[in-house]
C-alpha positions as CSV (number, residue, x, y, z in Angstrom):
1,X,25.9,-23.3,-11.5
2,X,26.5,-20.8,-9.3
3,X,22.8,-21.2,-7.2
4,X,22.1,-24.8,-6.5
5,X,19.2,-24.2,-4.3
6,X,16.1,-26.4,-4.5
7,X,12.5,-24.3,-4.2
8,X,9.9,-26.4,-2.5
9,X,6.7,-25.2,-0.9
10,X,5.9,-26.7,2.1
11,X,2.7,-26.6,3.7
12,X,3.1,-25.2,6.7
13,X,0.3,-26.2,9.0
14,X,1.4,-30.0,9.2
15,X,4.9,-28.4,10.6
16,X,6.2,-26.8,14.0
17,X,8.4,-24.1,13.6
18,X,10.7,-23.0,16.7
19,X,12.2,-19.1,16.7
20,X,14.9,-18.2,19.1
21,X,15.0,-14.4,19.4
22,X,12.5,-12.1,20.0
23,X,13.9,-8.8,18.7
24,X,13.1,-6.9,15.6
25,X,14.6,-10.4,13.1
26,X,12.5,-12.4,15.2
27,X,9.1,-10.3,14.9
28,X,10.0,-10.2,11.3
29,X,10.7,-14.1,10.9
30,X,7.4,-14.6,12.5
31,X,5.2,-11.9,10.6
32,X,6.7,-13.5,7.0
33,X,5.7,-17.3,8.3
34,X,1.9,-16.1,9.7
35,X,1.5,-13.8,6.4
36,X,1.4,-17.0,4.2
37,X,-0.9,-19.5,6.9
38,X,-2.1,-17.7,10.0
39,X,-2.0,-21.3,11.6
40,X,1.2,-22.0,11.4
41,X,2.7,-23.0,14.9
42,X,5.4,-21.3,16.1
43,X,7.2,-21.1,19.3
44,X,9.7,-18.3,20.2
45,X,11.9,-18.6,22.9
46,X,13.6,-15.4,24.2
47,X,14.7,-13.6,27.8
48,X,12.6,-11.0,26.3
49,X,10.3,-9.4,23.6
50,X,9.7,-6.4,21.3
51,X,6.4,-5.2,22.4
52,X,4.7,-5.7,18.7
53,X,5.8,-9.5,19.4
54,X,2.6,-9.6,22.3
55,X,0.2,-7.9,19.8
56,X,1.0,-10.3,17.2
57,X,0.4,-13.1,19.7
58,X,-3.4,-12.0,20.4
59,X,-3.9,-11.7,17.1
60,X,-2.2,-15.7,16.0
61,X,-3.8,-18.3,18.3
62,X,-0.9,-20.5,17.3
63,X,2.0,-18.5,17.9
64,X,3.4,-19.2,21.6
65,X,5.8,-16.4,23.5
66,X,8.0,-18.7,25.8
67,X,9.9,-16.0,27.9
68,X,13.4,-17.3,29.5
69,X,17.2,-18.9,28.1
70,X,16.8,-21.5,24.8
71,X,17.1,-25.0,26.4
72,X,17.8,-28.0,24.2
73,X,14.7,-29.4,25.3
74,X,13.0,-26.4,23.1
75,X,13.6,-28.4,19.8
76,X,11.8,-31.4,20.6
77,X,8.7,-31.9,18.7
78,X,10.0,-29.1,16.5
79,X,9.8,-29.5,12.7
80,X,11.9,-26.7,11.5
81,X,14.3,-24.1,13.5
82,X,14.6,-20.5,12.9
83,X,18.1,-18.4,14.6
84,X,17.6,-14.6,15.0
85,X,19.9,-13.8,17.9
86,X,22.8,-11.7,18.1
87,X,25.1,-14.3,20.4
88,X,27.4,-15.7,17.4
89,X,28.3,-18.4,20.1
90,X,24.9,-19.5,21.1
91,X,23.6,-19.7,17.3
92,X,26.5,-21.8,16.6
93,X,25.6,-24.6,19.5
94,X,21.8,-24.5,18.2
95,X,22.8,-25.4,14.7
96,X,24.8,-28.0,16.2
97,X,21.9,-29.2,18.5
98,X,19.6,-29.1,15.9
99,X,21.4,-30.6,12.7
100,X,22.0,-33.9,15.3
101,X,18.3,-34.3,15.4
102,X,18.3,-34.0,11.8
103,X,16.3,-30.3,12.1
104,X,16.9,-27.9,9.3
105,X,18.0,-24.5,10.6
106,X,17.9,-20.9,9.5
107,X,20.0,-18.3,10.6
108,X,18.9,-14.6,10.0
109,X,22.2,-13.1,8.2
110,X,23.9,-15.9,8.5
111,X,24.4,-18.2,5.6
112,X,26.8,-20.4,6.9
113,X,24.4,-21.8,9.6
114,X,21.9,-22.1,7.2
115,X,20.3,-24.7,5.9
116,X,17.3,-23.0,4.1
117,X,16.5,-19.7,3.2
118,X,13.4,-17.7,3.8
119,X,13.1,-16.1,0.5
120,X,10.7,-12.9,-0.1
121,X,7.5,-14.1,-1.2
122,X,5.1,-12.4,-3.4
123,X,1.6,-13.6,-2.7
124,X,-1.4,-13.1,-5.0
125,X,-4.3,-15.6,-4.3
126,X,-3.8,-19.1,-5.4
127,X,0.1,-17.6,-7.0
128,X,3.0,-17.4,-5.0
129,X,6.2,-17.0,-6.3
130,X,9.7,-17.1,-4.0
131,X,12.7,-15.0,-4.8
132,X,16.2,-15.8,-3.5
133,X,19.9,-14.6,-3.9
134,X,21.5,-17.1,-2.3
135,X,21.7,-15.4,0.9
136,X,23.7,-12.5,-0.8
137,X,21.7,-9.8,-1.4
138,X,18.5,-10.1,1.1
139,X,17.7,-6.3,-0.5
140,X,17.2,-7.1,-4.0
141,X,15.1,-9.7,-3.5
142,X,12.6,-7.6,-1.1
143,X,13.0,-5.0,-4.2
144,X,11.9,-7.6,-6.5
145,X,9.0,-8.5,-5.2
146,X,7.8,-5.3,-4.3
147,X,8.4,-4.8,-7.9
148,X,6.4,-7.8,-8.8
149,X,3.9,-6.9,-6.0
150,X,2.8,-3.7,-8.2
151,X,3.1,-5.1,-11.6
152,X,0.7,-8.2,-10.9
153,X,-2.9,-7.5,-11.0
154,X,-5.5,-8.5,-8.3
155,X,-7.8,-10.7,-10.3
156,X,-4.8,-12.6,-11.3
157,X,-5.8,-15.4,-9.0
158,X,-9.7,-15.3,-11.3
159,X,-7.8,-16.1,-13.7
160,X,-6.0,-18.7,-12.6
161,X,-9.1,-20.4,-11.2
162,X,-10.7,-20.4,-14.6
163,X,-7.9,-21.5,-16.3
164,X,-8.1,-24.5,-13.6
165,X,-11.9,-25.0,-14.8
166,X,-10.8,-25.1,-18.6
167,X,-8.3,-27.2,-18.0
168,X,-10.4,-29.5,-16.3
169,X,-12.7,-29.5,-19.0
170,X,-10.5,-30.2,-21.6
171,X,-10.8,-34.1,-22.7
172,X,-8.3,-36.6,-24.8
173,X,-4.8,-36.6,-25.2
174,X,-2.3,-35.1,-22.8
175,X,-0.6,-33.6,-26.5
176,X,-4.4,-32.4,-27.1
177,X,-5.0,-31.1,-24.0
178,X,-1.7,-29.1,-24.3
179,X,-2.4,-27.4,-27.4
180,X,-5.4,-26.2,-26.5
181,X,-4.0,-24.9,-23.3
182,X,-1.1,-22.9,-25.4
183,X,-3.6,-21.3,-27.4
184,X,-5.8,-20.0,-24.6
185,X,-2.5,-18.7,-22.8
186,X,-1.4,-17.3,-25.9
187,X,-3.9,-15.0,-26.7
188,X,-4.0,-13.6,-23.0
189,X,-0.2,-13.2,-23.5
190,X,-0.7,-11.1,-26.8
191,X,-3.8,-8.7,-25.6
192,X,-1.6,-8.2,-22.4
193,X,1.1,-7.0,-24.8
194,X,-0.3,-5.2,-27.6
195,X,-3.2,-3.2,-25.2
196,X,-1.4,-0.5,-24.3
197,X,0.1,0.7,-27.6
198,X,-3.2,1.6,-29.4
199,X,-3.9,4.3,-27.2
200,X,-0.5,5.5,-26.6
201,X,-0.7,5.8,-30.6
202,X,-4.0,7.3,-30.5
203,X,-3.1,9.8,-27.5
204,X,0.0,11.3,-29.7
205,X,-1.8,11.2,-32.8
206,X,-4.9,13.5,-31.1
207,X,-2.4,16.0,-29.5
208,X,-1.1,16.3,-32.6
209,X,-4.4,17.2,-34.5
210,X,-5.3,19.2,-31.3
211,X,-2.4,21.7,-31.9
212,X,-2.9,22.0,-35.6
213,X,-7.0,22.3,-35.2
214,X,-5.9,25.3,-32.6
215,X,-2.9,26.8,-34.1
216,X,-4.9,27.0,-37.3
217,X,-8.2,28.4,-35.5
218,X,-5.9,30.7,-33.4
219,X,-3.8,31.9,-36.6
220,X,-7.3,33.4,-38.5
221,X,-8.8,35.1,-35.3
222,X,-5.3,36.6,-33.5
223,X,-2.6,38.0,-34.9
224,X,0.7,38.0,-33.6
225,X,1.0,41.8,-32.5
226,X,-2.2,40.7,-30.4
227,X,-0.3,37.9,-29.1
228,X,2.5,40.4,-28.1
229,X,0.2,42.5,-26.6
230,X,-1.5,39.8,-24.7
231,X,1.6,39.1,-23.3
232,X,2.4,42.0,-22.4
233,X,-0.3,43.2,-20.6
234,X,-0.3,39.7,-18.6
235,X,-0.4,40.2,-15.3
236,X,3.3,39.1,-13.6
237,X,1.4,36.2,-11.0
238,X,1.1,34.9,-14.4
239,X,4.7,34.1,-15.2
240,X,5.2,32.9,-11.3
241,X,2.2,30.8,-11.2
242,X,4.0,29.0,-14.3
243,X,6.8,28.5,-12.2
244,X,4.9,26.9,-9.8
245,X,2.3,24.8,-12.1
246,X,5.7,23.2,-13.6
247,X,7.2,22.6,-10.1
248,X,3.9,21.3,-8.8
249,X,3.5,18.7,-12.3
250,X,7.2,17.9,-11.7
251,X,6.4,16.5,-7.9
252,X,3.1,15.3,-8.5
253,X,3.8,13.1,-11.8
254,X,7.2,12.0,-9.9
255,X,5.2,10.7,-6.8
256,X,1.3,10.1,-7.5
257,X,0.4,13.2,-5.5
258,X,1.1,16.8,-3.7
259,X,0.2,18.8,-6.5
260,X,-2.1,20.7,-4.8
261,X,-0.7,21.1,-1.3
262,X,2.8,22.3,-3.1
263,X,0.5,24.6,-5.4
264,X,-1.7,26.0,-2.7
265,X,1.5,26.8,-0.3
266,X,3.6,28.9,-3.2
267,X,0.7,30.7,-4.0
268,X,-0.2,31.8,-0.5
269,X,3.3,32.6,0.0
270,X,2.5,35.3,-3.2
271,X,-0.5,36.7,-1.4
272,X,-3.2,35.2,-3.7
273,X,-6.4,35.3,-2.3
274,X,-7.6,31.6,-1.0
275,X,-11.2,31.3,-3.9
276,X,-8.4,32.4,-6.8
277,X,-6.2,29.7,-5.2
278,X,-8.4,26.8,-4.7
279,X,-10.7,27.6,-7.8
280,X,-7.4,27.9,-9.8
281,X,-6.0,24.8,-8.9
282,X,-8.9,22.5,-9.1
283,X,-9.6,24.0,-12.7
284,X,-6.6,22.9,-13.5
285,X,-6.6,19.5,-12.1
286,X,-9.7,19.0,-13.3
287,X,-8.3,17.8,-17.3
288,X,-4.9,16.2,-15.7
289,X,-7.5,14.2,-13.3
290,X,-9.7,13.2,-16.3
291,X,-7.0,12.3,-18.5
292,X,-5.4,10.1,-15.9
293,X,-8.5,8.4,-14.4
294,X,-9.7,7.4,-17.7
295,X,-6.2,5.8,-18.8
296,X,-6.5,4.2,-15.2
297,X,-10.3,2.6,-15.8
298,X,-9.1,1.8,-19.0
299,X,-6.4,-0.5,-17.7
300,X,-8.7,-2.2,-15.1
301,X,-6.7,0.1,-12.4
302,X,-10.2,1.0,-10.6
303,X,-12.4,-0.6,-8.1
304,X,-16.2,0.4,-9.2
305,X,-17.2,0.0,-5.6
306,X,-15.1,1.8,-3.7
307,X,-15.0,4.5,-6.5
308,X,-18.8,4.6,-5.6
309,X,-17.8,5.2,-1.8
310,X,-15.4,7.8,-2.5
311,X,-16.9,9.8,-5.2
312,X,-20.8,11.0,-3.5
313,X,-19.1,11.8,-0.3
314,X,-16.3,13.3,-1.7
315,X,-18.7,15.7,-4.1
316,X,-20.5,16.6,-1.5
317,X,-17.7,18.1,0.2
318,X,-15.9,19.8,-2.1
319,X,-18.8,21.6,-2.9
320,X,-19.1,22.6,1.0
321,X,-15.4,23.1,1.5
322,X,-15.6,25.7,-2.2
323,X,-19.1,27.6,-0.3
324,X,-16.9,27.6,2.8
325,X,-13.6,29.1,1.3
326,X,-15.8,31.4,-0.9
327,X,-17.3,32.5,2.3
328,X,-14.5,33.1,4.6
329,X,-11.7,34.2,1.7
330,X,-14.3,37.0,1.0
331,X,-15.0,38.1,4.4
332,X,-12.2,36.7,7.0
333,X,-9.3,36.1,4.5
334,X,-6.7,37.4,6.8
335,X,-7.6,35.3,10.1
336,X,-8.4,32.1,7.1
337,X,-4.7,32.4,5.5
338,X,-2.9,30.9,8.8
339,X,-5.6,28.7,9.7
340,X,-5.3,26.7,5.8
341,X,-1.5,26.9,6.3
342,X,-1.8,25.6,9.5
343,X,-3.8,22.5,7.6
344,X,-1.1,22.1,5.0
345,X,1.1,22.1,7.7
346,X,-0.8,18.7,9.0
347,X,-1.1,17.6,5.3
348,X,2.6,17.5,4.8
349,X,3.4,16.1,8.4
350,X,1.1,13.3,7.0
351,X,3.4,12.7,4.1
352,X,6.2,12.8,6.0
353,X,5.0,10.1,8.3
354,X,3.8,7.7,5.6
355,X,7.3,7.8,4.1
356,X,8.9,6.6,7.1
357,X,6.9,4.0,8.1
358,X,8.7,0.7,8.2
359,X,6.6,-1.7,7.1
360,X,2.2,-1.7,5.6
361,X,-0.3,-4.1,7.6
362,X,-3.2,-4.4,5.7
363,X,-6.0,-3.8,7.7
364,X,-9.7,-3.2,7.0
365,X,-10.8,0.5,5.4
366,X,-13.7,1.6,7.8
367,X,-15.9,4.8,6.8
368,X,-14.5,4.9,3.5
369,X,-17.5,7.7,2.9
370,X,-16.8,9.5,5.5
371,X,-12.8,9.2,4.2
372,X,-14.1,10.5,0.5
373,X,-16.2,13.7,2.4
374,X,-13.2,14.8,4.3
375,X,-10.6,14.7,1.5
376,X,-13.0,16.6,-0.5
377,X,-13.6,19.0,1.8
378,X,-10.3,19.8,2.5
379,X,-9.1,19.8,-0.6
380,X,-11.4,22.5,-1.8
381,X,-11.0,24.3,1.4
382,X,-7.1,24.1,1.2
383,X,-6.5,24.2,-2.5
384,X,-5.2,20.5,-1.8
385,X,-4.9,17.4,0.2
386,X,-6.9,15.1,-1.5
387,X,-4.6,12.6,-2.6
388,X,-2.5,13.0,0.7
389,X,-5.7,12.0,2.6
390,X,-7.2,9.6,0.7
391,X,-4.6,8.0,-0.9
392,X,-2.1,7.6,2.0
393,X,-4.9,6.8,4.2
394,X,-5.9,3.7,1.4
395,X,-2.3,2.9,1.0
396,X,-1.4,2.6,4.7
397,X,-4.0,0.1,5.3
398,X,-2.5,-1.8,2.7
399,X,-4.3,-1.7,-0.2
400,X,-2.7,-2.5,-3.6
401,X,-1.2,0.5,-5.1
402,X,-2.7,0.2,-8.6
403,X,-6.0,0.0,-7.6
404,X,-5.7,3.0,-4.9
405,X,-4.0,5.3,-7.0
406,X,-6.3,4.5,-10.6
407,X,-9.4,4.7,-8.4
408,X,-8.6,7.6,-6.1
409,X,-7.9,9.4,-9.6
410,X,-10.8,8.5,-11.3
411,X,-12.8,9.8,-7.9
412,X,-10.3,13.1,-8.3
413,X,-12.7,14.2,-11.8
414,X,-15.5,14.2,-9.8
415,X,-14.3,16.0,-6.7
416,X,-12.4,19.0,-8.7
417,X,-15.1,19.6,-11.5
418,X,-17.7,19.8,-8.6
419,X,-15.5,22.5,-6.9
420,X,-14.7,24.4,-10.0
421,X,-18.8,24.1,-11.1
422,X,-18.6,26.0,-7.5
423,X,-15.9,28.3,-7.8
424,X,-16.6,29.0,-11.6
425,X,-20.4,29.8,-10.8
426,X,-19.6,31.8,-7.7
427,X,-16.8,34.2,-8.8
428,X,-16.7,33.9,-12.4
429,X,-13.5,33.6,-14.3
430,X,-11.3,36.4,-12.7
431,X,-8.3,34.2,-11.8
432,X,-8.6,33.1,-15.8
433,X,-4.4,33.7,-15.3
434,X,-3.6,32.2,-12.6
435,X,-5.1,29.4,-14.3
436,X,-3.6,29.5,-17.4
437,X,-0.2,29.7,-15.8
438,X,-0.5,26.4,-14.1
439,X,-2.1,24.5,-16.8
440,X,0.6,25.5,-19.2
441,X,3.2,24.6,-16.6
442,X,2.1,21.3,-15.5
443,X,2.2,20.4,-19.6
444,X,5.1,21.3,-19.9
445,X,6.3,19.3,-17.0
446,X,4.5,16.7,-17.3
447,X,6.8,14.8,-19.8
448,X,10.0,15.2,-17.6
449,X,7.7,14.0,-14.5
450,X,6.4,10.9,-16.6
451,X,10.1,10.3,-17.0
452,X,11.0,11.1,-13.6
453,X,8.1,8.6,-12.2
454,X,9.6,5.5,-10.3
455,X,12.8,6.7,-10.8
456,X,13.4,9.0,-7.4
457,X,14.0,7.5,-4.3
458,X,10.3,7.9,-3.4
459,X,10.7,7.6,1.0
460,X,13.5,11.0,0.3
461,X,11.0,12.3,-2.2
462,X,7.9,12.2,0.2
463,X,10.1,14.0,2.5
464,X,11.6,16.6,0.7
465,X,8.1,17.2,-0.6
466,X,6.5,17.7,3.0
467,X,9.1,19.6,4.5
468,X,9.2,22.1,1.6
469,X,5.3,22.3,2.1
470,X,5.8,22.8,5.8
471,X,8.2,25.2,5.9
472,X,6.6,27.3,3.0
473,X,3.1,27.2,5.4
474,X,5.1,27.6,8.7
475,X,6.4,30.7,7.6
476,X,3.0,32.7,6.8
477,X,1.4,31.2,10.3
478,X,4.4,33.0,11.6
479,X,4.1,36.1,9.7
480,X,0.5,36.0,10.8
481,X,1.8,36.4,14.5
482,X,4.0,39.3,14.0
């Protein structure tokens, strides 16, 4: 047996734990141990500190900053001892020093002066589950249970709870009680299985009575010299705006998002008036956004109340931000077309930034209304940004993927059939092609990006994405200057 660790959880606030270092391993060793007990005592020794180490020290009453040289004196009263220096020679002597007063030590990257591991932890209410290679591969197991992080829903620990209360209530034998247990588990086992593949069945099975309903409706009223002529005559946007709807699908069903802001750039770039562009684009969106937010409620992927808080605000101003584009694209469409580059400039500076952060602290969501008015007011107004805003906003406080991205989408219906209601009632259906092109680009994307999805390296993704979008919008608030 080639891992012959033991897992035990230990409860943490009946020990002393005792860091020396206070640089970036430190910070970390002390965020992991606060994460899972918030009073958990720990002193770090160090000659001195990352400044993040003070802010986390305001924040944890029981986390003490002892600022000079590790003395032996340090490990008395001390439970459990944790290494994160850089001296090779001084890690050595604390082991030593430690192990003779029979203290168990950990050594960041280190596994020879260790004598337990601080595995990643994935933490969901009353579960927690460790992960550990061994001290080989630290990597994998932070992969795994980010992994597991996503695929575990948020109720989980509900369920665990009334499981606890069945259990309890369950009478006679220890073989009886078992049996019953098995069966509940069981069934929850099977519906989690088998609930996805009815409507995957029933999705293909309607496309496919979709195209046949249309192809023979289309077949009696158009004949195929019309179709040739349609074609024909088709404006050539058309066939670029395809292009771009299949570019745009690609990225957004890759990453969650930037389907609009990559739209809205390309087609300013052509010279496409800013209503055609927005109204296009949210016309469009408007069946992907349905389609997906319904799969997402379906799946329990949306929380009802913060749905509530994004999708009134968010109505609200989309139909502003599609008056206000109407308004200006009509009248002051040349000084407007540097300023909405300008904002997708922000937008993908945005994305850019929430790719390289390090690390997600979750904090508390304030003004989540005023959150939902401002993505829907730019996104109208820009053509896109709603998912950039709100959903990098949502995910950088921490909040669990799943639930940001199935109820941002759900909120997306709303916002985008409010601003084509708008757009639609205000200048008709002129920009019918431009439409067209994209919605018949993104579906024919949109199987390659479902393929695609989880698969890129999404940090280099995010960036790529942004800088395209930047340099595409940088270039016409130059041109403007010229």
């Amino acid at each position: 047996m080639e891992n012959t660790l033991f897992p035990i959880f230990l409860k943490t606030n009946n020990f002393n734990f005792l860091i020396v270092g206070g640089g970036n391993v430190g910070l970390e060793k002390a965020r992991t141990l606060l994460k899972q007990n918030q009073s958990t005592r720990i002193t770090v020794v160090s000659t001195c500190f990352k400044a993040d180490f003070f802010s986390l020290a305001e924040t944890s009453p029981h986390l003490v900053l002892v600022t000079r040289d590790f003395r032996e004196e340090d490990l008395i009263g001390k439970d459990l001892v944790v290494i994160a220096t850089n001296d090779a020679y001084l890690n050595k002597q604390i082991k030593r020093l430690a192990n003779e007063r029979k203290l168990f030590v950990n050594a960041a990257d280190q596994p020879d002066l260790c004598d337990f591991y601080l595995g990643s932890i994935v933490n969901k209410g009353q579960l927690k589950i460790a992960i550990s290679t061994n001290g080989k591969s630290p990597v994998l197991a932070r992969r795994l249970r980010e992994y597991l992080e996503e695929e575990m829903p948020e109720n989980i620990s509900e369920s665990i709870e009334n499981l606890n209360i069945y259990r309890s209530s369950l009478k006679g034998s220890l073989k009886h009680r078992l049996h019953h247990l098995n069966r509940a588990t069981t069934a929850l086992v099977a519906s989690g299985q088998n609930k996805r593949e009815p409507y995957i069945r029933l999705f293909y099975i309607t496309s496919l009575v979709l195209v046949f309903v249309l192809g023979y409706a289309i077949s009696n009223f158009v004949s195929i010299a019309e179709v040739k002529t349609v074609l024909s005559s088709m404006p050539s946007e058309f066939y670029y705006v395809l292009a771009i709807g299949f570019f745009a699908q690609l990225v957004d069903g890759a990453l969650g998002l930037g389907y609009g802001m990559t739209s809205a750039s390309a087609m300013m770039a052509m010279g496409i008036s800013l209503p055609a562009i927005s109204g296009s684009i949210h016309s469009a969106e408007m069946f992907s956004s349905a389609v997906s937010g319904y799969t997402h409620y379906k799946f329990g992927n949306v929380n009802k109340k913060l749905l509530l808080w994004l999708c009134v605000p968010g109505v609200v101003g989309a139909i502003l931000g599609s008056l206000f584009v109407i308004y200006i694209g009509s009248e002051y469409e040349y000084i407007a077309y540097p300023f909405v580059a300008l904002y997708l400039m922000i937008i993908a500076v945005r994305l850019i930034s929430l790719a390289l952060r390090s690390s997600v602290v979750r904090k508390k969501v304030k003004y989540v209304g005023i959150l939902g008015f401002s993505g829907g007011f730019f996104d109208a107004f820009g053509g896109g940004g709603w998912g950039p805003i709100v959903t990098s906003t949502l995910l950088t406080k921490g909040r669990p993927t799943h639930y940001v991205i199935g109820t941002v989408s759900l909120a997306e219906f709303f916002v985008t059939f409010a601003a084509s209601v708008v757009f639609f009632s205000s200048l008709g259906f002129g920009y019918w092609y431009i439409f067209l092109g994209l919605a018949i680009g993104g579906t024919l994307a949109a199987p390659l990006a479902a393929r695609l999805a989880g698969r890129l390296p999404k940090r280099l993704s995010y960036v790529l994405v942004g800088l395209l979008v930047f340099a595409a919008s940088l270039r016409i608030v130059l041109s403007f200057w010229k």
